[in-house]
ZADO-1210 file (C-alpha; in nm, 4 decimals, padded with zeros to 6 digits):
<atoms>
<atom x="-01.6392" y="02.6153" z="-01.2603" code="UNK" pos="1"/>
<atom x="-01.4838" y="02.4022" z="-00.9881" code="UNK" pos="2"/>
<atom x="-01.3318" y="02.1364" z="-01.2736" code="UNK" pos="3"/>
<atom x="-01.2124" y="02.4238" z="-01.4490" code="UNK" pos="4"/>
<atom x="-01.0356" y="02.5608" z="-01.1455" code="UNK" pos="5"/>
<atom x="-00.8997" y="02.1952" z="-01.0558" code="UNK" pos="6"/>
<atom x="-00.7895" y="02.1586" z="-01.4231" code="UNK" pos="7"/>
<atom x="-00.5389" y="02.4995" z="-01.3851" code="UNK" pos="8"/>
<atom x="-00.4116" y="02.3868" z="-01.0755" code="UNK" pos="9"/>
<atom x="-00.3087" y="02.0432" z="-01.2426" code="UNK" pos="10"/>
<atom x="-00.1843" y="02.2256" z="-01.5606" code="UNK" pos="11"/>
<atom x="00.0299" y="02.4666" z="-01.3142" code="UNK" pos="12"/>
<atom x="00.1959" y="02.2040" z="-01.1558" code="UNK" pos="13"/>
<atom x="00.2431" y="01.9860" z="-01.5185" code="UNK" pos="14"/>
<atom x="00.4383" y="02.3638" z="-01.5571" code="UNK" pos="15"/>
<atom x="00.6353" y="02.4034" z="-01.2726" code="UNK" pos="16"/>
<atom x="00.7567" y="02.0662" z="-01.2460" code="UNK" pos="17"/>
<atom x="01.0906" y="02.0945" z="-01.4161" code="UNK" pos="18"/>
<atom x="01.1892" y="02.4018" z="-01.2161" code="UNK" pos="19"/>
<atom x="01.0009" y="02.2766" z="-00.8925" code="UNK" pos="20"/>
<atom x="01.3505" y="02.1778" z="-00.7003" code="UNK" pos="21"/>
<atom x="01.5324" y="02.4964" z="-00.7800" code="UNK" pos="22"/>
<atom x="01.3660" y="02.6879" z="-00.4538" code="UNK" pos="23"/>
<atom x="01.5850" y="02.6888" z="-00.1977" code="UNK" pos="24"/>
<atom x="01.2863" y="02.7841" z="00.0350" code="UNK" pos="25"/>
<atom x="01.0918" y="02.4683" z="-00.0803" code="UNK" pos="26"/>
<atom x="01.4116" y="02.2150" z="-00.0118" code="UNK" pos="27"/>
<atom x="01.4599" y="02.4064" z="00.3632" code="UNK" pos="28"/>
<atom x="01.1116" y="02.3688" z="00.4134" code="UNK" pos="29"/>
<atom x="01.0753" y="01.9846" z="00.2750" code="UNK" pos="30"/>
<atom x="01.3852" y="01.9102" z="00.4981" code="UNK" pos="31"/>
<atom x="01.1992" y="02.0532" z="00.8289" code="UNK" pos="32"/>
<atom x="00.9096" y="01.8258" z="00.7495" code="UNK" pos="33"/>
<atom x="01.0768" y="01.5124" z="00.6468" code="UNK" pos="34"/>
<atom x="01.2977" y="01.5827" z="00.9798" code="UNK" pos="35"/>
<atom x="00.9626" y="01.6056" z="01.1907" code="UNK" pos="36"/>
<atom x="00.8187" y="01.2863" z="01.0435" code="UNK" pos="37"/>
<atom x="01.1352" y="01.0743" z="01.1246" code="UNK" pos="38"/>
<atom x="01.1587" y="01.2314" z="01.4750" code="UNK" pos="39"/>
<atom x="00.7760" y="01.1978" z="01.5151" code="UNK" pos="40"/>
<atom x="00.7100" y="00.8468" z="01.3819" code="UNK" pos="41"/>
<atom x="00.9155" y="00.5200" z="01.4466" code="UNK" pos="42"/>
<atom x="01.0261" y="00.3965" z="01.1258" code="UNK" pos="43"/>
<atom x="01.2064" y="00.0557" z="01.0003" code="UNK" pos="44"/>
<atom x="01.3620" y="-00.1017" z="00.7368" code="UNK" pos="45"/>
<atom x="01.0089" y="-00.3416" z="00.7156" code="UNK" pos="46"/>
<atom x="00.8078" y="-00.0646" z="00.6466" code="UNK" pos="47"/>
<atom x="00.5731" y="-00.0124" z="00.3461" code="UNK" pos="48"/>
<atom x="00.4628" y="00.3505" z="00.3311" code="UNK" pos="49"/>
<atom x="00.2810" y="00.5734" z="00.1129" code="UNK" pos="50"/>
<atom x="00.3784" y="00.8974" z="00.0167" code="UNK" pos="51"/>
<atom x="00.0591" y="01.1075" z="-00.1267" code="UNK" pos="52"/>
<atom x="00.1041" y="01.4366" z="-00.2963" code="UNK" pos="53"/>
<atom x="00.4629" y="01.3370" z="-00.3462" code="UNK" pos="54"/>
<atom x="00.5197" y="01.5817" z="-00.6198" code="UNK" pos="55"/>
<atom x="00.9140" y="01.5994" z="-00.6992" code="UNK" pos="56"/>
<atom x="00.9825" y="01.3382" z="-00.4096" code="UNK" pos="57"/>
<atom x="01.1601" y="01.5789" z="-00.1944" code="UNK" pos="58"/>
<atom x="01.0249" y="01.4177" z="00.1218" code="UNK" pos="59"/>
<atom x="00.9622" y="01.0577" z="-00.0510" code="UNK" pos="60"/>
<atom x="01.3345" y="00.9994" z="-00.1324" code="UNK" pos="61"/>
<atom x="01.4509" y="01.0885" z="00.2607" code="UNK" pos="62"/>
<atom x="01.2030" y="00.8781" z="00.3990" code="UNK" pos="63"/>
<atom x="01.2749" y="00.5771" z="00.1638" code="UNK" pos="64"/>
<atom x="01.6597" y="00.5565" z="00.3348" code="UNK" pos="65"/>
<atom x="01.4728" y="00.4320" z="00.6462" code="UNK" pos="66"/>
<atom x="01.2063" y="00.1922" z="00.5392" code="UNK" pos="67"/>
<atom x="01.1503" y="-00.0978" z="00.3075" code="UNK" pos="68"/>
<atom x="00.9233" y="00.1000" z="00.0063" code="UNK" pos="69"/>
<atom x="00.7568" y="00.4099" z="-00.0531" code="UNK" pos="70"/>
<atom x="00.4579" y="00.4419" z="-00.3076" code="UNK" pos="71"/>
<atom x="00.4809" y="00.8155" z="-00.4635" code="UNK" pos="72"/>
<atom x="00.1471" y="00.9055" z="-00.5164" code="UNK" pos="73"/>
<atom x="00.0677" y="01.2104" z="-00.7019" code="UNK" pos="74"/>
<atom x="-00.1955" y="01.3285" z="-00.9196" code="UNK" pos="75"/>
<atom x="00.0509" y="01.5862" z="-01.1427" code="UNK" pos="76"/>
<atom x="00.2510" y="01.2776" z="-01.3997" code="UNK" pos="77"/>
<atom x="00.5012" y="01.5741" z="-01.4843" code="UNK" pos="78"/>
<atom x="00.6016" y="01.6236" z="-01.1039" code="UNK" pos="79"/>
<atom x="00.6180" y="01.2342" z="-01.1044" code="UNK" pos="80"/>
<atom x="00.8271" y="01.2304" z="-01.4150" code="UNK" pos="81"/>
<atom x="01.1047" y="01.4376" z="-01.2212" code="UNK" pos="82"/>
<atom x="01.0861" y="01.2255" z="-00.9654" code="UNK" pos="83"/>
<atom x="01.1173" y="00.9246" z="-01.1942" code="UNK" pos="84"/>
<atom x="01.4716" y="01.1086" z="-01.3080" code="UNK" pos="85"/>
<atom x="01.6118" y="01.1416" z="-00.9999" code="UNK" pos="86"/>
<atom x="01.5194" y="00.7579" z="-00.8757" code="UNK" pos="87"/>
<atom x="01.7061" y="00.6553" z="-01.2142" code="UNK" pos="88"/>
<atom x="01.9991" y="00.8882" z="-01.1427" code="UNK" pos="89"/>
<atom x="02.0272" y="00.8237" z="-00.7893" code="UNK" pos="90"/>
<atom x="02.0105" y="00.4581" z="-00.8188" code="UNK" pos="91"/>
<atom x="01.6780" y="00.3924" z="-00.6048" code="UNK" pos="92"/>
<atom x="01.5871" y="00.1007" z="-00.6005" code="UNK" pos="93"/>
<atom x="01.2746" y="00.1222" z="-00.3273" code="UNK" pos="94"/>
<atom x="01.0527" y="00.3710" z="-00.4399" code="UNK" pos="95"/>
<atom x="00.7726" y="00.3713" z="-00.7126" code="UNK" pos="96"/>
<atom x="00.5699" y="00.6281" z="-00.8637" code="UNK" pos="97"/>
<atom x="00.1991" y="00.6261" z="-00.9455" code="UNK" pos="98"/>
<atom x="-00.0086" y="00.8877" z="-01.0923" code="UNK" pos="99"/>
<atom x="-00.3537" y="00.8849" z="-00.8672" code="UNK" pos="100"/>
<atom x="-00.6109" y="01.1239" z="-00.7457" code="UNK" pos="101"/>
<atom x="-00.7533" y="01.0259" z="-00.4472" code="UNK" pos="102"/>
<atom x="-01.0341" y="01.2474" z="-00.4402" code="UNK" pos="103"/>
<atom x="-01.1771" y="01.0701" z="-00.7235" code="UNK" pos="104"/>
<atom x="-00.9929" y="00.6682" z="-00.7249" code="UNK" pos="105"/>
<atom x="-01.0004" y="00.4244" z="-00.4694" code="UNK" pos="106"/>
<atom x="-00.7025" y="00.3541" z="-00.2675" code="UNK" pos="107"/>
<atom x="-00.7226" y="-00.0758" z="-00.2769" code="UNK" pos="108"/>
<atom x="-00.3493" y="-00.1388" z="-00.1031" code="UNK" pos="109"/>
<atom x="-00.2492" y="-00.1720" z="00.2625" code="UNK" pos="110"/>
<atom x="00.0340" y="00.0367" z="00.4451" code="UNK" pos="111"/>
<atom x="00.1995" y="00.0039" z="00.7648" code="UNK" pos="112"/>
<atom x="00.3111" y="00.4652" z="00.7236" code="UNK" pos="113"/>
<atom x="00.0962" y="00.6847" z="00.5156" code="UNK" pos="114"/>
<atom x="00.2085" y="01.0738" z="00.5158" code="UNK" pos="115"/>
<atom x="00.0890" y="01.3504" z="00.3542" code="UNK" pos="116"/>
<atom x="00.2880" y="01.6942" z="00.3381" code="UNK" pos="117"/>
<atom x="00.1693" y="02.0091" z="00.1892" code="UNK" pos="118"/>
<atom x="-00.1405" y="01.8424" z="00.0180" code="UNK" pos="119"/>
<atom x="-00.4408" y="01.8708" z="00.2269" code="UNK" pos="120"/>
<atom x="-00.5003" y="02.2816" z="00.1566" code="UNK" pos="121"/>
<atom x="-00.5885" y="02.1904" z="-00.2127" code="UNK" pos="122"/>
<atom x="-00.8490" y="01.8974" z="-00.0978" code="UNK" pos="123"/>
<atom x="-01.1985" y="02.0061" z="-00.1217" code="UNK" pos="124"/>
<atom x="-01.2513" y="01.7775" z="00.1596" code="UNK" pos="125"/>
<atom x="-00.9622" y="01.6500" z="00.3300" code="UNK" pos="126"/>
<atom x="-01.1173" y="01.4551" z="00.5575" code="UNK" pos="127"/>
<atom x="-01.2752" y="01.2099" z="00.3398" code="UNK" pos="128"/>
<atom x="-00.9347" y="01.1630" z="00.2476" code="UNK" pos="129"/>
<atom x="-00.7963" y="01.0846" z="00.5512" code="UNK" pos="130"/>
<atom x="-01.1187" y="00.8557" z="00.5820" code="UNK" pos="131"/>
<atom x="-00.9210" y="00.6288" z="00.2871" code="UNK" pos="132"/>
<atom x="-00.6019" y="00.6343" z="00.4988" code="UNK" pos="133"/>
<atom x="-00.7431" y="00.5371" z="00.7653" code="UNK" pos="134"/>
<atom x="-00.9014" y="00.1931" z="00.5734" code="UNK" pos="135"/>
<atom x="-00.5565" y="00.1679" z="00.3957" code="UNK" pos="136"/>
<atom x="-00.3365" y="00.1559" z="00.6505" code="UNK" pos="137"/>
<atom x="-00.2170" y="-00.1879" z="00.8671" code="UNK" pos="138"/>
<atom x="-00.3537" y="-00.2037" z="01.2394" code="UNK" pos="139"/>
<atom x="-00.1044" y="-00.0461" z="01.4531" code="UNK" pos="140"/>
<atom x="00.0142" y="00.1878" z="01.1314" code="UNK" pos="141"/>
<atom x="00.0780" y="00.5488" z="01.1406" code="UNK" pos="142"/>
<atom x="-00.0556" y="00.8511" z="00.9824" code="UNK" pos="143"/>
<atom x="00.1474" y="01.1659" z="00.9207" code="UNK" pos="144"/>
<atom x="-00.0170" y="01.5060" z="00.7866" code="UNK" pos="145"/>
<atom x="00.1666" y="01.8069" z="00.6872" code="UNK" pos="146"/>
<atom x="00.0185" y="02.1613" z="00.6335" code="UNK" pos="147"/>
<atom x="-00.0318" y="02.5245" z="00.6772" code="UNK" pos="148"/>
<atom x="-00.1670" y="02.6672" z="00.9859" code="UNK" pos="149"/>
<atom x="-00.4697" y="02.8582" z="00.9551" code="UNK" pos="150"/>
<atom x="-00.3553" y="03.1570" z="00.7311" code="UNK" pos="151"/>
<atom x="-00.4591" y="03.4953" z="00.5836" code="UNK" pos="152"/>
<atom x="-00.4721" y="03.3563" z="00.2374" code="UNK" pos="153"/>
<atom x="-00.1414" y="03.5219" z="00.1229" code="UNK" pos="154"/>
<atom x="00.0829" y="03.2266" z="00.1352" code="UNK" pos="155"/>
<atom x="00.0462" y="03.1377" z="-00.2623" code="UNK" pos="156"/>
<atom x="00.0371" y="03.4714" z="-00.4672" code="UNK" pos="157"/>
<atom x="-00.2062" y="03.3007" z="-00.6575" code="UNK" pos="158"/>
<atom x="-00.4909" y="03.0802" z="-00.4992" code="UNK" pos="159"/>
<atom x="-00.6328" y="02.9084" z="-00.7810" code="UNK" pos="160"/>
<atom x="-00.6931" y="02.5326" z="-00.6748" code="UNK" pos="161"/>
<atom x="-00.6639" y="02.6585" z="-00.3150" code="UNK" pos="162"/>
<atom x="-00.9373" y="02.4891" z="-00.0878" code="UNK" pos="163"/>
<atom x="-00.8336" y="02.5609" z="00.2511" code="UNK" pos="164"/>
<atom x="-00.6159" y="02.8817" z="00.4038" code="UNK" pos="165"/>
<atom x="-00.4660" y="02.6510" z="00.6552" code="UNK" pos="166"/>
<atom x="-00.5948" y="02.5095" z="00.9226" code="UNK" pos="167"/>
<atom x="-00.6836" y="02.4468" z="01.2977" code="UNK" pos="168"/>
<atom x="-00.4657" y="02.1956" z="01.4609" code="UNK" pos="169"/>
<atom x="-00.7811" y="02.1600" z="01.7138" code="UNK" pos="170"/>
<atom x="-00.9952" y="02.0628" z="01.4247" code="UNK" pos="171"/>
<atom x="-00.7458" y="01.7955" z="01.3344" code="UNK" pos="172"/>
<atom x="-00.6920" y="01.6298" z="01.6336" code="UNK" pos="173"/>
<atom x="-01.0394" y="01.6215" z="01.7176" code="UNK" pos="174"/>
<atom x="-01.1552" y="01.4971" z="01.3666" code="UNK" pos="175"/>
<atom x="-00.8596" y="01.2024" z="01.3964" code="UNK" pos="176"/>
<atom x="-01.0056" y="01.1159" z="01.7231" code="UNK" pos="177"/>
<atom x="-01.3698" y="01.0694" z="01.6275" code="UNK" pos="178"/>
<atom x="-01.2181" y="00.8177" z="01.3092" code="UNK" pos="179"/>
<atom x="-01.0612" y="00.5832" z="01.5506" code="UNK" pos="180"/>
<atom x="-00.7168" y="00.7275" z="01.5407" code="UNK" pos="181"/>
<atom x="-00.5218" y="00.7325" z="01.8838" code="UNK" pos="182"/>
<atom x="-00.1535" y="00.8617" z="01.9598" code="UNK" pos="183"/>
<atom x="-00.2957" y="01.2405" z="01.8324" code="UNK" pos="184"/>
<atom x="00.0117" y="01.4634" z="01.8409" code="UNK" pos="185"/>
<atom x="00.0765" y="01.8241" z="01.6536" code="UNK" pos="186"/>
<atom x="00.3813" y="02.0120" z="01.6417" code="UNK" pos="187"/>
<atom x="00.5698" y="02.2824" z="01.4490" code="UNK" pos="188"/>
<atom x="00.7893" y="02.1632" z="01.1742" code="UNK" pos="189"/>
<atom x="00.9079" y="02.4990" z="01.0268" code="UNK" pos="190"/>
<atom x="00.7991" y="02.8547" z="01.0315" code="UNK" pos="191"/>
<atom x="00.8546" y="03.1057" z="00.7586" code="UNK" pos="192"/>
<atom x="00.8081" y="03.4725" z="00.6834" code="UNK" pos="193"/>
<atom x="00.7564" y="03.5317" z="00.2818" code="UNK" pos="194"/>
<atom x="00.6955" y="03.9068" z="00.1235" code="UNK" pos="195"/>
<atom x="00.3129" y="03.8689" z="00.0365" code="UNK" pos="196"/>
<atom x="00.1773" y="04.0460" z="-00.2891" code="UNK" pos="197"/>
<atom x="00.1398" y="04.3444" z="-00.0940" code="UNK" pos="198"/>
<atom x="00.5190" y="04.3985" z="00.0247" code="UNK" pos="199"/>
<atom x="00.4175" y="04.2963" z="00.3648" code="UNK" pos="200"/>
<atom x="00.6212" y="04.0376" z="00.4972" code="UNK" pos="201"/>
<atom x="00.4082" y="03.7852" z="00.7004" code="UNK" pos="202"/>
<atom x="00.4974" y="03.4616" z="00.9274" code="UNK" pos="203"/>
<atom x="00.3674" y="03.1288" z="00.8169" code="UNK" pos="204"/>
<atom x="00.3948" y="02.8177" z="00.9935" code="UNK" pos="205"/>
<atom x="00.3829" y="02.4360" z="00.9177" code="UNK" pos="206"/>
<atom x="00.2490" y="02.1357" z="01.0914" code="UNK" pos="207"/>
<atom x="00.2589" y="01.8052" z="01.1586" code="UNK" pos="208"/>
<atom x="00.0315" y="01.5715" z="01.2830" code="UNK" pos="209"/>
<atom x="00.0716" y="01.1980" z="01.3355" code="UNK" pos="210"/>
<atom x="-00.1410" y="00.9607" z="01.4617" code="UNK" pos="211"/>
<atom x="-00.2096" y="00.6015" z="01.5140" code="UNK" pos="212"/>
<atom x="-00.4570" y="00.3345" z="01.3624" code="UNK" pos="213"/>
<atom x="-00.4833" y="00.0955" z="01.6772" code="UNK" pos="214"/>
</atoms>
């Protein structure tokens, strides 16, 4: 059952990738995030950062203006593939693109940023993710995660492939702690109300946490 479900949730996004930049929503709410991260973390044209869950590169491409390369990670090749269109058209010369799923491959380079936005509510267990960040990244690096808050489960209309309604921010500063991470900060990057499937409209809001590998 639980490959099945992770199989539709890859197939959905192989689906929605060519119309995946045409929310308005989803650019205002990529913008907030990528502003957070740049306001939250100091980064430099030295920089070799890792982008995972990249998806369309809506984040990847405004972060890559302000360091020296960004790995696009993603485990959906057709959200990759637009993103490969838009490095071509744009002229980018600093970002690559590699289809990975870190919940099952090994994560064998070394980065000085790793962020993750919008990713973490469809890993089974996040924080054996974050476990592989922490090994991957460079002492002194930074870590950057991006999510829901703890929700009522009517942010997607559909929750197929949906692990986690949000989450605490307590939870996540607690569980960075006990890894080794220092510099533990959480704030607000954007908040949202949507219509839900019921007609109700309801207020959502988005997170980020950074931290530090000493």
């Amino acid at each position: 059952m639980q490959k099945v479900e992770d199989e539709t949730i890859v197939n959905r996004f192989e689906k929605e990738a060519p119309l995946w930049d045409e929310s308005p929503q989803r650019k205002i709410l990529s913008g907030a995030i990528a502003n957070t991260l740049v306001n939250s973390i100091q980064l430099n044209a030295g920089q070799r950062v890792l982008d995972y869950g990249a998806g369309t590169g809506l984040i990847t491409l405004e972060i890559a203006k302000r360091v020296n390369h960004v790995v696009a990670m993603d485990s959906s090749p057709a959200m990759l593939k637009v993103l490969g269109d838009k490095i071509t058209a744009f002229g980018v010369e600093n970002v690559g693109v590699e289809v990975c799923d870190l919940e099952k491959d090994l994560l064998a380079d070394k980065f000085d940023v790793i962020f993750s936005s919008m990713t973490m509510h469809h890993i089974g267990e996040p924080f054996q993710l974050i476990k592989k960040f922490h090994d991957a990244l460079l002492s002194g690096g930074s870590l950057a995660i991006s999510d829901l808050d703890t929700e009522s489960g009517n942010f997607h209309p559909d929750n197929t492939g949906i692990k986690h309604f949000g989450f605490e921010r307590g939870i996540w500063e607690a569980q960075l702690l006990d890894m080794g991470f220092c510099n533990v900060q959480a704030t607000t990057a954007y908040t949202l109300q949507k219509e839900t499937e019921s007609g109700k409209k309801e207020t959502f809001t988005i997170f980020v946490i950074t931290a530090q590998k000493p």
